[in-house]
Each structure stands twice: as structure tokens, then as C-alpha cells.
VMD Tcl script that draws the C-alpha trace (Angstrom):
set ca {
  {-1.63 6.29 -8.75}
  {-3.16 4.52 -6.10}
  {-3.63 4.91 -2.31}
  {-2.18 2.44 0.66}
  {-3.77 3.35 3.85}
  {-2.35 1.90 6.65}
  {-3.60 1.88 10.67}
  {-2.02 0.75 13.38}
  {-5.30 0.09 15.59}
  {-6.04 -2.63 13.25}
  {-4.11 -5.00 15.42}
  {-2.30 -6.47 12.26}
  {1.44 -5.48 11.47}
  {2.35 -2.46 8.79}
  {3.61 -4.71 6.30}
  {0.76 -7.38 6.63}
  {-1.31 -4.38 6.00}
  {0.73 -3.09 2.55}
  {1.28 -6.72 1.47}
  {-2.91 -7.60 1.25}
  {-3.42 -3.84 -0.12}
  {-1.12 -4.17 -2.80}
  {-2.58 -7.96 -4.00}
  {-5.87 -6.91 -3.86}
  {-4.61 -3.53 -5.72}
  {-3.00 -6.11 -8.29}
  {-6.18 -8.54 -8.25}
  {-8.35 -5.65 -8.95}
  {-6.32 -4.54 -11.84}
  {-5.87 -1.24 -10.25}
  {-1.92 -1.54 -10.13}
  {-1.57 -2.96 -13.53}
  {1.17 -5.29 -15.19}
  {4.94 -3.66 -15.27}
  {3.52 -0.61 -13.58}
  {6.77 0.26 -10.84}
  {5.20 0.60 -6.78}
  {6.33 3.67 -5.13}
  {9.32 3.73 -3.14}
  {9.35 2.88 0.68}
  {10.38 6.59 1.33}
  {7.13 7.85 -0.88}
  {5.09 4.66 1.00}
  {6.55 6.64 4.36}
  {5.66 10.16 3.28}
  {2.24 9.33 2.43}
  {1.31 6.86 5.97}
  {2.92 10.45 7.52}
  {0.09 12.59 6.00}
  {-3.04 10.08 6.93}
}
mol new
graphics top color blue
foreach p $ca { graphics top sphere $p radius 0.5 }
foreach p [lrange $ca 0 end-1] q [lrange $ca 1 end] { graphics top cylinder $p $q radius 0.2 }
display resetview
């Protein structure tokens, strides 16, 4: 699995902020080819514990 961390002091919208994590996740080759995201429920439950 992989972690999305997301801040809202950063000035730059939530899903600006998921969008360039998961590319550079995908560039990176940590999210690998026909691996499945996690849900936006699990992507809410984890920003709630950060």
C-alpha cells in the first residue's frame, strides 16, 4: 500500500493534491500497473487520521 498525505495549509485544493500524489506514485512505480487505488471512503478515513 501506499500513503496520500494531504494538507490543507498548502494553499492548493484536496484533489490537486491526490491527483500529483498519485502520478508521481505511478511515475515512481510505487502504484504499479492494474494495481486498484483505494476507495474515496478509505482515501477519507485515512486524511481523518493525519
Amino acid at each position: 500500500m501506499f500513503d496520500i498525505l494531504l494538507s490543507e495549509p498548502t494553499g492548493q485544493p484536496l484533489y490537486m493534491q491526490l491527483y500529483t500524489q498519485i502520478r508521481r506514485h505511478i511515475q515512481s512505480g510505487l502504484i504499479a500497473d492494474g494495481v486498484r487505488l483505494p476507495s474515496v471512503r478509505s482515501l477519507q478515513q485515512q486524511a481523518e487520521h493525519q
